[in-house]
C-alpha positions in Angstrom: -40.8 -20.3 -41.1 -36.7 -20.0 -41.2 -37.2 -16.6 -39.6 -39.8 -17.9 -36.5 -37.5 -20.4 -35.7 -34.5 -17.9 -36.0 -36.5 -15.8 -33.9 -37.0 -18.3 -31.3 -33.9 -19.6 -31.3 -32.7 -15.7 -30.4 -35.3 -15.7 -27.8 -34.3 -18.5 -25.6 -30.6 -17.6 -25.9 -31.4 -14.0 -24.8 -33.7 -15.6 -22.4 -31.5 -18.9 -20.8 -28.8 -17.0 -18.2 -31.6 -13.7 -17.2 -30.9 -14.5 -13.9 -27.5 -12.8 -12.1 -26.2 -15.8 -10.2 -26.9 -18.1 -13.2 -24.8 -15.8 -15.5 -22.2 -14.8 -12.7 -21.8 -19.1 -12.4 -21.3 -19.1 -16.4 -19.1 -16.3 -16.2 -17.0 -18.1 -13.6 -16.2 -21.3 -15.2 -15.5 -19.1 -19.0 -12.6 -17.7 -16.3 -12.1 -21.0 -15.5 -11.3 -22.0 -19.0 -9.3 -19.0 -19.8 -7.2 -19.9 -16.9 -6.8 -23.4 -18.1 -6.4 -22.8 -22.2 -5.7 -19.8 -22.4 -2.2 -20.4 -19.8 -3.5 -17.5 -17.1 -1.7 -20.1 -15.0 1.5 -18.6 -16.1 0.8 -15.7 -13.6 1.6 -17.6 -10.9 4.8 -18.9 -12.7 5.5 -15.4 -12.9 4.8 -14.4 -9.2 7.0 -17.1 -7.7 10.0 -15.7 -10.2 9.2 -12.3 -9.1 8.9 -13.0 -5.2 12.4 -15.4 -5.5 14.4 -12.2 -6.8 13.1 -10.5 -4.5 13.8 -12.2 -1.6 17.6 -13.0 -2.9 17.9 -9.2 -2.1 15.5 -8.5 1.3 15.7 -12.1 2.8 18.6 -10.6 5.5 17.3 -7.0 5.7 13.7 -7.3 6.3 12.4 -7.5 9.7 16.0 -6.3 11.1 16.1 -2.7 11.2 14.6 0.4 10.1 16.2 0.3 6.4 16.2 -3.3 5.9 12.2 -2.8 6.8 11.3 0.0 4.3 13.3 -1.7 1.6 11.7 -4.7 2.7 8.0 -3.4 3.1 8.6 -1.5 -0.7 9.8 -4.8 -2.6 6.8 -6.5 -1.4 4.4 -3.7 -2.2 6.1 -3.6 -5.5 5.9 -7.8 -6.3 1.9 -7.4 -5.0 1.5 -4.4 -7.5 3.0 -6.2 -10.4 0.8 -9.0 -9.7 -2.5 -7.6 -8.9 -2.0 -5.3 -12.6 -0.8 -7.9 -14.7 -3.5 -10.4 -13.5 -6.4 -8.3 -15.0 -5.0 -5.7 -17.6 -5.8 -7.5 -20.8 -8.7 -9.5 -19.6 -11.9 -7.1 -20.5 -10.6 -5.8 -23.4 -9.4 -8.6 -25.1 -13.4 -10.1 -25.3 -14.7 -6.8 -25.9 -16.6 -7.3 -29.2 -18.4 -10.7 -27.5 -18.6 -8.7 -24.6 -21.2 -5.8 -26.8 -22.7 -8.7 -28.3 -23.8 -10.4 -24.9 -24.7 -7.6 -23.6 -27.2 -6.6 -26.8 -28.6 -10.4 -25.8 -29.0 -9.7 -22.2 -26.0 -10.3 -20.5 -26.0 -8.3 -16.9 -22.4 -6.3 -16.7 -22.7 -6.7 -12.8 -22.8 -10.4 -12.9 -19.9 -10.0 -15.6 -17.9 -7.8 -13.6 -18.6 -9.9 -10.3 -17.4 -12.9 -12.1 -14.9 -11.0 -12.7 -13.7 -10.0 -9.2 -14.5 -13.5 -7.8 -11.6 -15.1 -10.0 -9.3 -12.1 -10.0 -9.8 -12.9 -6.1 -8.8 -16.2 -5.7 -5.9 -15.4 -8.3 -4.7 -13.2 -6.1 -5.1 -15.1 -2.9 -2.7 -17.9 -4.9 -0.2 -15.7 -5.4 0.0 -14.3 -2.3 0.0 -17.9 -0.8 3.1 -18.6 -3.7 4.6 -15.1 -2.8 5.0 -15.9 1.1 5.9 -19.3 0.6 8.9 -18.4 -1.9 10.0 -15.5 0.5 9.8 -18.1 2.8 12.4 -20.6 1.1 14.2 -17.5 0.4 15.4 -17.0 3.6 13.0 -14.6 5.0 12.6 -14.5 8.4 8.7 -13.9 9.0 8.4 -12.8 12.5 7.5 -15.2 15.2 3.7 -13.6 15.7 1.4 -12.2 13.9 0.3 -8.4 15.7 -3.4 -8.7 14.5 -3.7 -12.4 14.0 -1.6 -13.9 17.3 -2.0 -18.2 15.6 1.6 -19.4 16.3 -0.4 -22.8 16.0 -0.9 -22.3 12.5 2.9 -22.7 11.1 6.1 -21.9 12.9 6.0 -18.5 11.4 2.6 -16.8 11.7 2.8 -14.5 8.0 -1.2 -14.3 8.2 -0.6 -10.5 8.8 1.6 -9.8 5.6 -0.4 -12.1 3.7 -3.5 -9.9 4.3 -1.7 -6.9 3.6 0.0 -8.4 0.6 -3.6 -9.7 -0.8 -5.3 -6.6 0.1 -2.5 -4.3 -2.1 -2.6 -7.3 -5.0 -6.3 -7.2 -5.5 -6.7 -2.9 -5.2 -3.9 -3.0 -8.2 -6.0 -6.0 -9.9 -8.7 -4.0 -9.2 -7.4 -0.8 -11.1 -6.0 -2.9 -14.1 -9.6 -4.0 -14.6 -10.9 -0.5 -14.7 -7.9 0.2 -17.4 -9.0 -2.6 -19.1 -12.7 -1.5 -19.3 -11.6 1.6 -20.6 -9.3 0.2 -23.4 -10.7 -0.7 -26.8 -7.5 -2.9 -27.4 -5.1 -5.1 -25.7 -2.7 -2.5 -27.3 -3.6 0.4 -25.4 -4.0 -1.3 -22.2 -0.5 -2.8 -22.2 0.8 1.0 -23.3 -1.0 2.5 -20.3 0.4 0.0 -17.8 3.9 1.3 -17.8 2.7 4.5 -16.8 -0.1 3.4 -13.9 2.9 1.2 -12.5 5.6 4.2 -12.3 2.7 6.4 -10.9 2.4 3.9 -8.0 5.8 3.6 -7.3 7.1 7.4 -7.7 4.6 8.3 -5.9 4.1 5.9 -2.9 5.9 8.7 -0.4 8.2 5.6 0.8 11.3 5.4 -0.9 11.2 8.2 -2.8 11.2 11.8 -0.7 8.4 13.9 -2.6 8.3 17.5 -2.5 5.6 19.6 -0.5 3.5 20.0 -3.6 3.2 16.1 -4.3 3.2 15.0 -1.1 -1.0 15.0 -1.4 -0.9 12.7 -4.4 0.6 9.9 -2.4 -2.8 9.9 -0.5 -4.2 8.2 -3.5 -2.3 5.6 -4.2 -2.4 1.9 -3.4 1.3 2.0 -3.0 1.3 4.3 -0.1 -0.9 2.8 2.4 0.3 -0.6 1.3 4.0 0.5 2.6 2.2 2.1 5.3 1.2 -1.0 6.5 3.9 -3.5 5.5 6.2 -1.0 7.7 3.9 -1.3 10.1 4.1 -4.8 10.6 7.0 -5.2 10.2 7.9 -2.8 13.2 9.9 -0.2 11.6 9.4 2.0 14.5 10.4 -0.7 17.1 13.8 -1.6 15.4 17.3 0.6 15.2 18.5 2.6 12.6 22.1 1.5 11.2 22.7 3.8 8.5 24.2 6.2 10.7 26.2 4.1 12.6 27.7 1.7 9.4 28.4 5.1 7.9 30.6 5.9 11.2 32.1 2.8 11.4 33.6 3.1 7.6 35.0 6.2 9.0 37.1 4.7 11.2 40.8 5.1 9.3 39.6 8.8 8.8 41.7 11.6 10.4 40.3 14.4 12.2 42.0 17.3 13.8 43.5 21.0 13.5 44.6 23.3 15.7 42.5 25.1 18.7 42.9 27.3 22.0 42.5 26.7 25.2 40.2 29.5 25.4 38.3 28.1 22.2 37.5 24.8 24.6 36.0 26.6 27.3 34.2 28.9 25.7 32.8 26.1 23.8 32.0 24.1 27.3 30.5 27.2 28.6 28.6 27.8 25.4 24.2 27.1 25.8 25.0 24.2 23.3 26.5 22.6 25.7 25.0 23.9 29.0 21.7 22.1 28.1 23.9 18.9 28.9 25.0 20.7 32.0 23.3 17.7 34.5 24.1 14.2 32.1 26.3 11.9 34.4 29.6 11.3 32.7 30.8 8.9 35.8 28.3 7.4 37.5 28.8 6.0 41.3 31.3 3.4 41.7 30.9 0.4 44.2 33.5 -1.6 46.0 32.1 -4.8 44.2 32.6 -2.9 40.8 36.1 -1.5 41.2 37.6 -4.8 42.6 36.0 -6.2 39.2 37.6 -3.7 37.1 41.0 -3.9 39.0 40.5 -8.0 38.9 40.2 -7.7 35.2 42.8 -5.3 34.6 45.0 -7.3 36.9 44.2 -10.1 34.6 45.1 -8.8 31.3 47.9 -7.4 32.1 49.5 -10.2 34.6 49.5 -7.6 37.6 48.9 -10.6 40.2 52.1 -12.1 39.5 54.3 -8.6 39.9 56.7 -8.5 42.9 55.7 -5.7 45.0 58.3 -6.8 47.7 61.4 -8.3 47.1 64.6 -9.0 49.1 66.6 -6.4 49.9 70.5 -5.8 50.8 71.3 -4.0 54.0 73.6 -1.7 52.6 70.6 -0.5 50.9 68.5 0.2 53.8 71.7 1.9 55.1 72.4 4.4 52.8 68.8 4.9 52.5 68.7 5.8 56.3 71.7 8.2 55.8 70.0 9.9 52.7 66.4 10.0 52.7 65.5 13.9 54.7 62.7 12.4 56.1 64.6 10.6 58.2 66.7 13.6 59.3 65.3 13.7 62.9 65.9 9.5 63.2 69.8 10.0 61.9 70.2 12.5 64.9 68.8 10.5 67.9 71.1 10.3 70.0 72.2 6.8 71.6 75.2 7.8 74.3 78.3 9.1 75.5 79.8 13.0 75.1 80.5 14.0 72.4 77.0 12.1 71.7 77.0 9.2 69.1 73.9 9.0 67.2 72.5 7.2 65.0 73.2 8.4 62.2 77.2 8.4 63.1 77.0 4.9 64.1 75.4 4.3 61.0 78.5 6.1 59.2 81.1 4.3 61.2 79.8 0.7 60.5 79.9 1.3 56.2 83.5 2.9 56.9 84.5 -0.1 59.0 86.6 -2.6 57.0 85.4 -6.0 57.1 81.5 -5.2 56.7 81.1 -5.4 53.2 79.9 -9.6 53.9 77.8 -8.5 56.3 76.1 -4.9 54.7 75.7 -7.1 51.2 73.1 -10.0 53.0 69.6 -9.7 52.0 66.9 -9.5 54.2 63.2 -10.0 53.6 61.2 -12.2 51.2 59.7 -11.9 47.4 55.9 -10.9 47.8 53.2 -10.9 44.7 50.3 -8.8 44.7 48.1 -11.5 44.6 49.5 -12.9 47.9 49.2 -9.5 49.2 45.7 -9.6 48.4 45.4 -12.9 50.3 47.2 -11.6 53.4 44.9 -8.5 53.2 41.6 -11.0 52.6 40.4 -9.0 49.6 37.9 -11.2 48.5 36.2 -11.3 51.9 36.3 -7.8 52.3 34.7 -6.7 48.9 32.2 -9.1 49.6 31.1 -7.7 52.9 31.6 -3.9 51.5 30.5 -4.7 47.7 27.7 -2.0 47.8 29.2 0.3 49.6 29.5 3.6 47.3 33.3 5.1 46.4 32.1 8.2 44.9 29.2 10.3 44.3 28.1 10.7 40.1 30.0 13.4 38.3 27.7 15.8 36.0 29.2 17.2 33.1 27.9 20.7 34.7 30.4 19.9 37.4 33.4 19.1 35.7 32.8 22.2 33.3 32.7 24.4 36.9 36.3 22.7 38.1 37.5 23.4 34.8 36.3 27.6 35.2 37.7 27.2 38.7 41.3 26.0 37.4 44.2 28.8 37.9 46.1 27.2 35.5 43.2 26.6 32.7 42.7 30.3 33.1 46.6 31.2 32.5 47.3 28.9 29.8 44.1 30.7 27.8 46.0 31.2 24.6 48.2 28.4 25.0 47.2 26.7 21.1 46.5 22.8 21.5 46.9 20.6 17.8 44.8 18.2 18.3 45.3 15.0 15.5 43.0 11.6 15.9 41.4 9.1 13.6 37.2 8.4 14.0 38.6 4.8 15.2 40.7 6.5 18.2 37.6 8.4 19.4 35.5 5.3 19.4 37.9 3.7 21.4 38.3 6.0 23.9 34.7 6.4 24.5 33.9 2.5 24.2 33.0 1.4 20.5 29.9 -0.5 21.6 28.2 2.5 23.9 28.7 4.5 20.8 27.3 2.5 18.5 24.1 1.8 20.8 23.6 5.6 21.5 24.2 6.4 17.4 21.4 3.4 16.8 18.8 4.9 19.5 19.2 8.3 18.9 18.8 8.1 14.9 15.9 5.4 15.2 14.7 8.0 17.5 14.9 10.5 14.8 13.4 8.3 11.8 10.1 7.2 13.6 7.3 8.0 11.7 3.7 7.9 13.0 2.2 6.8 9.8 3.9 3.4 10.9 3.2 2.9 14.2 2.7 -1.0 15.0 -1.1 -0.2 16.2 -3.9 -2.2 15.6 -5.8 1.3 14.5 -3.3 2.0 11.9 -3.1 -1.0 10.5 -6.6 -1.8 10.4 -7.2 1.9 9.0 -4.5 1.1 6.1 -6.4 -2.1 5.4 -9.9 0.3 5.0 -8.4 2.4 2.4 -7.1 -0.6 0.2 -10.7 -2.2 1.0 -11.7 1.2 -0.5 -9.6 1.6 -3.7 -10.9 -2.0 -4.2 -14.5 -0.9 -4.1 -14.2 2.5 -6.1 -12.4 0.6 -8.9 -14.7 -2.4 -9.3 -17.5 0.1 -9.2 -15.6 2.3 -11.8 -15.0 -0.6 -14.5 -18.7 -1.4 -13.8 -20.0 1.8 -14.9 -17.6 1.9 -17.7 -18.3 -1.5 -19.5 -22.2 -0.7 -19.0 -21.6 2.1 -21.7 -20.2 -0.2 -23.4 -22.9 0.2 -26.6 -21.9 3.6 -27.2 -18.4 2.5 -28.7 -18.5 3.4 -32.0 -16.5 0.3 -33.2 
């Protein structure tokens, strides 16, 4: 009789969860209760940590330029990595005996495993919520509006984009640490393993880290590289400058530069096809009235030209002995006034200074102080430029041109040999060719060179980079499903 009732007792515990949705239901609130007594809550302790150190180091960079992005779009991959494997990597194998024995009494591994990748979702999705809210507090500065998901309305900083991307990365890695955890017998071996997945991920993510030609393939399967594909993506790597090269020019600046080099040496380098592709770049462009009366106002400005004397009193004596010495006034000294022999000018000129009781008279001033700017007003400057303000001065000036003045020069060409030291600092040639256009071109033109297509602020790419973490997601959950379900071959 004990062994009918045994029996039956078996029976209706084999038979009470059969269906799937009944046992994925149980499964879900045993996850509850691990999350509750067995502290899984102290993941998300451990995510806010994590995302708070991080963003001490990315919460200026980020979102800023190209670096600051890729460091930026890394660190977060990284924090949703760490996450997503150490959510899930002990879970499976720390049950596995009373996992065999439910199984052997009819427990479904799909509705296991789906129980499975219902909580680890929802784990996750806290995380990421905690994640982007620390980053947040941190001093991140989230950009205004999302590229995929436009709802400003939503918060004062739309992050509904990274949080996607974030999720998406944390639940592929989640997903992978449940496979390893399938596949381990022991807590053990799955924390020994974990080391190793994690540095795979990260070597190999193609951001960061340059990876030779043979590797470069292995990048294509990991979670690491299309989660910086996309983080970069959003955050608009492409779109933003490069300062690497021009920080690295500006610490330069004390630096001397120089050494010794022919005349010859220059123009052969001017005339050289390096150069000659350049041949048609403007190097002055056309000058208006408007603008050189606001270059001269400036200058006059700075330097207090307004207020220099460009006429001041002068002694007649002065203008005398000017009229008796200046030669081009030669023909005026010998006009003739009268009488024979004739008296000219000149003569009468040289008589008077000779004559004794002149000096009173020769030493008076005549004439009055006169500024600039009072010359200006005389001349009605301002009403003038503002009449004539677009009126052209000159035509552009191509480099190709002032090369071809240079060739033309007689004395360029007879001074060939002539050896010019040249001796400068980085800061002098910055200077001369105006710090801020420099530092503008240096931005565009190595941004220019760094753009990558695999992080193009599209909705294609993105949404493509979002498919193959929806992918690893899938081929993992299937993976650990088919492993647990052999689960009464282990010979333990």
């Amino acid at each position: 009789m004990a062994e009918q009732n045994a029996e039956k007792i078996a029976r209706v515990r084999r038979m009470r969860h059969r269906g799937h949705g009944t046992q994925v239901l149980v499964y879900l609130g045993k996850q509850l209760r691990f999350f509750i007594n067995e502290s899984d809550w102290k993941v998300l302790v451990m995510a806010g940590i994590i995302a708070a150190l991080v963003g001490m180091v990315i919460n200026k960079r980020i979102f800023i330029n190209m670096e600051g992005s890729m460091i930026g779009a890394f660190s977060l991959t990284c924090v949703a990595i760490w996450n997503g494997c150490f959510n899930s990597i002990q879970s499976v194998c720390r049950e596995r005996p009373i996992i065999k024995r439910e199984h052997r009494s009819g427990m479904h591994i799909t509705s296991y495993m789906l129980a499975h990748m219902i909580y680890q979702f929802f784990l996750c999705a806290m995380q990421t919520g905690l994640t982007i809210y620390v980053l947040q507090l941190m001093g991140v500065q989230f950009p205004q509006e999302g590229f995929i998901t436009p709802w400003p309305y939503l918060t004062p900083w739309s992050f509904v984009d990274i949080g996607i991307s974030m999720l998406l990365i944390s639940y592929a890695s989640d997903m992978l640490s449940l496979l390893l955890s399938s596949m381990s017998h022991t807590t053990t071996t799955a924390m020994t393993a974990m080391p190793f997945v994690l540095i795979f991920q990260l070597v190999f993510s193609g951001g960061i880290i340059p990876l030779p030609a043979w590797s470069q393939a292995i990048s294509n399967y990991t979670i690491s590289n299309y989660g910086i594909k996309v983080l970069a993506s959003q955050a608009g790597y492409n779109e933003l400058p490069m300062v690497t090269g021009w920080n690295t020019l500006d610490g330069m600046r004390k630096s001397e530069i120089g050494g010794s080099v022919t005349v010859g040496q220059l123009m052969d380098l001017l005339n050289s096809p390096a150069i000659g592709k350049y041949r048609d770049t403007v190097v002055v462009d056309t000058v208006t009235v408007a603008q050189a009366a606001d270059v001269l106002n400036r200058a006059a400005d700075s330097l207090h030209l307004k207020e220099k004397e460009i006429v001041r009193p002068v002694a007649i004596r002065a203008i005398v002995d000017q009229i008796l010495t200046n030669d081009a006034l030669q023909d005026f000294r010998n006009t003739k006034l009268w009488g024979d022999p004739p008296i000219t000018i000149g003569s009468l000129l040289s008589d008077l200074i000779a004559a004794e009781g002149m000096d009173e008279v020769l030493n008076m001033e005549v004439g009055t102080t006169v500024t600039l700017e009072q010359a200006l007003n005389l001349l009605h400057a301002e009403e003038f430029v503002s009449i004539a303000g677009d009126q052209a001065l000159n035509e552009p000036i191509t480099l190709g041109r002032v090369i071809d003045l240079l060739n033309e020069s007689e004395k360029i060409l007879a001074n060939r040999d002539k050896v010019l030291t040249v001796k400068t600092t980085v800061g002098e040639i910055l200077e001369l060719f105006g710090e801020q256009k420099v530092k503008e071109i240096v931005e565009r033109k190595t941004a220019q060179a760094a753009r990558k297509p695999d992080y193009a602020m599209t909705r294609e790419n993105i949404f493509y980079n979002w498919r193959m973490l929806g992918v690893f997601i899938a081929v993992f959950a299937l993976a650990a499903t088919l492993v647990l379900e052999m689960i009464d071959h282990d010979k333990r």
